[in-house]
N, C-alpha and C positions, 0 to 999 in steps of 0.2 A: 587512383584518385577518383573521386567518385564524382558522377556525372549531375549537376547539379539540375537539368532539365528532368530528369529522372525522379518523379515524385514518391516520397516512400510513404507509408500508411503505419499509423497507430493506432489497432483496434483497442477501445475503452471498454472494458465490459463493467457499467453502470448499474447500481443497485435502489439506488437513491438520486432523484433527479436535481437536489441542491447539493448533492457533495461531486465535485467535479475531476479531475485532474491537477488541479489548481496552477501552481508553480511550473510543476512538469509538465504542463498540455502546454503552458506558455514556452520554455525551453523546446520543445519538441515543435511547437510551430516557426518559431525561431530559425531552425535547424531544417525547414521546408519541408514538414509532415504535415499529412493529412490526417485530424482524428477524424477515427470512426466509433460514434459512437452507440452498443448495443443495448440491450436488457435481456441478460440470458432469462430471466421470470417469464418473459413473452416471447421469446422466440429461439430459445436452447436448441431449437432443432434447425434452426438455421442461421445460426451463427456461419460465419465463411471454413473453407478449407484452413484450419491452423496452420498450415507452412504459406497460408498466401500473405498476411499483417508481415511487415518488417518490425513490431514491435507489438504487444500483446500487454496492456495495463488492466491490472482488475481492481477494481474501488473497493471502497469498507461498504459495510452493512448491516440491518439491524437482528438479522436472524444469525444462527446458531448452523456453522455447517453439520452437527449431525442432527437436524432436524428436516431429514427428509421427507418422513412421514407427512408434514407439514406444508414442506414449500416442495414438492415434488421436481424440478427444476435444478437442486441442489447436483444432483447424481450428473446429471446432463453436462452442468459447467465443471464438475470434480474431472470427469473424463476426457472433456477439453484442453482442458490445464493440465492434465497426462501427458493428451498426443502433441500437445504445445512443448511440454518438457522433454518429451522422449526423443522430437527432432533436434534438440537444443536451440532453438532457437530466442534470440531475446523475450524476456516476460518481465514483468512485473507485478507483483501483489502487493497491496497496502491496505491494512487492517484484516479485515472480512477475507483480502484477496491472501495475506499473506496466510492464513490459516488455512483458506482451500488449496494453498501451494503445499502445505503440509500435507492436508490429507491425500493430495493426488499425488504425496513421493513415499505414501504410508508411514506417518505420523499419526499420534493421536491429538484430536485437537476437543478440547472439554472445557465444563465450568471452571476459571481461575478462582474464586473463595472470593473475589475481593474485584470491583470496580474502578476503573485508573480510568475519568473524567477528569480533564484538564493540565496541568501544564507540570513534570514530571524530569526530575534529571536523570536524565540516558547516558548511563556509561557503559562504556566500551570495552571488549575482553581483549586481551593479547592479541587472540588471531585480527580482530579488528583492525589494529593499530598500521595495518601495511595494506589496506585498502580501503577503497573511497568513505568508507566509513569516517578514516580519522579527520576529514573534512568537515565531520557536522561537530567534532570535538569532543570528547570527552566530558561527562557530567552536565551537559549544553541543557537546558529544559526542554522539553521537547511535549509537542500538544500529543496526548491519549484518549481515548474513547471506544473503551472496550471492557468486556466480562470476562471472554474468553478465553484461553492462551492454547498452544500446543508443545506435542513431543517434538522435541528435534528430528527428521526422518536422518535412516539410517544411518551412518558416517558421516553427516554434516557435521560442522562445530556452531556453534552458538555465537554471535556477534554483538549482542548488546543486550542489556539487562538496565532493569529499574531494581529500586528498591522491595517493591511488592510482590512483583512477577520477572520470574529468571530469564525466559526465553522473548527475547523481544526481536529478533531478527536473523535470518541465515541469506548465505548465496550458495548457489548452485551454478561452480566455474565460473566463467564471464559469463553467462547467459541469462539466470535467472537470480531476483533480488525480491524476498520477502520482507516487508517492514509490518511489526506491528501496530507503530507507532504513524504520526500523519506528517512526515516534515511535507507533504504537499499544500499545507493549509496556506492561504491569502487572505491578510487581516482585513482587506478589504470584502470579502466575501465572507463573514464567519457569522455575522448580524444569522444569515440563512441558516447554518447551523444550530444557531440559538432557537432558529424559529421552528425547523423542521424536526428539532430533539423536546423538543419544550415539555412535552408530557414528560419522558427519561428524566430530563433534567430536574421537575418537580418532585417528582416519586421518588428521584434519586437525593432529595434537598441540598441540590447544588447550588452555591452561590450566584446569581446570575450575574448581577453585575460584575461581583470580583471576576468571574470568570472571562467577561468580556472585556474590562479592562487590563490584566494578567495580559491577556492578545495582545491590546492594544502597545502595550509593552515590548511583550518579548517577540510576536508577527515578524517585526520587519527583520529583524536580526537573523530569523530564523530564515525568511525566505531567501536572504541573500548565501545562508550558509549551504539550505536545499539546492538552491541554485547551483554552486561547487559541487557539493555530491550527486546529483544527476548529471549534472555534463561530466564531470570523469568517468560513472559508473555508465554511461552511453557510449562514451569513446572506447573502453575498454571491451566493453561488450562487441563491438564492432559498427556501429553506430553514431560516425563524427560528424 
């Protein structure tokens, strides 16, 4: 049983200072964790010992994990998210983060041909169906915001899919959980979204309003289902 004076730590590795944790940071404090929150951009070289976090969440973000040349920093967090994997201990990736989980289990992670901004139904493969997965349900809309996709790395199975882009999430054992998609989002928080995407969103001639109201819609349904799928996918992890 686990000693509840015993505080446990959930390193955030943040890309973008308005996209948060959302749902899960709340779950997780809930549950009597401390985030901690990084920016591997500034400080990759001192990020902590990867076996000290009881939990390791990496956010989305606007760059390209094979744009190293570019954002230099890239190489630093892929090898973190290694030595993070290699002791199995809990991780998390979502969006930006599930794609650097690819490349650090050698996957290929590339241009998708096609853009998935906004609200998108996520169904579910076979293997899905017998874990925390089939909590967010089958064909459930689910918020997107990415260009990207990746290869499966090696002998994983694939967990969910859109109609655009096949590969939209894997786990690795109970440990590690790649989502490409965002069920972390909170309709009360998405306004920032709006605001820190706003050039994308032009250039990309998204609807803004519909998109905000679409949220305003399908948000709360969503967070109560995030909710169920993170606390199983933590419990099972080891994590209660």
């Amino acid at each position: 049983m686990r000693d509840p004076a015993v505080v446990r730590t959930a390193l955030v590795l943040s890309h973008l200072a308005f996209e948060d944790a959302g749902t899960l940071g709340k779950i997780l404090e809930k549950r009597g964790f401390r985030l901690e929150v990084a920016e591997p951009a500034l400080s990759a070289t001192q990020l902590p010992d990867p076996a000290r976090p009881d939990l390791v969440v990496v956010l989305g973000g606007p760059f390209g994990v094979y744009e190293e040349a570019s954002y230099p920093h890239i190489s630093g967090e892929i090898a973190y998210i290694r030595e993070r994997l290699d002791l199995e201990k809990p991780i998390i990736g979502i969006c930006l983060g599930a794609q650097l989980m690819a490349r650090a289990l050698g996957g290929r992670v590339f241009p998708s041909g096609t853009h998935e901004i906004g609200w998108h139904p996520l169904f579910l493969t076979e293997e899905a169906r017998l874990t925390p997965f089939a909590l967010l349900g089958d064909g459930t809309p689910m918020l997107h915001w990415h260009g990207d996709t990746f290869d499966l790395p090696p002998g994983i199975p694939n967990l969910a899919r859109t109609e655009n882009v096949p590969h939209q999430a894997f786990m690795v054992k109970n440990y590690g959980l790649a989502l490409q998609f965002h069920p972390e989002i909170r309709t009360t928080d998405f306004e920032r979204w709006l605001l820190g995407h706003a050039l994308e969103l032009t250039v990309r001639k998204i609807d803004i309003p519909g998109l905000r109201n679409r949220t305003k819609v399908l948000g709360p349904d969503l967070e109560a289902r995030a909710e169920a799928f993170f606390s199983r996918w933590l419990s099972e992890a080891g994590l209660p």
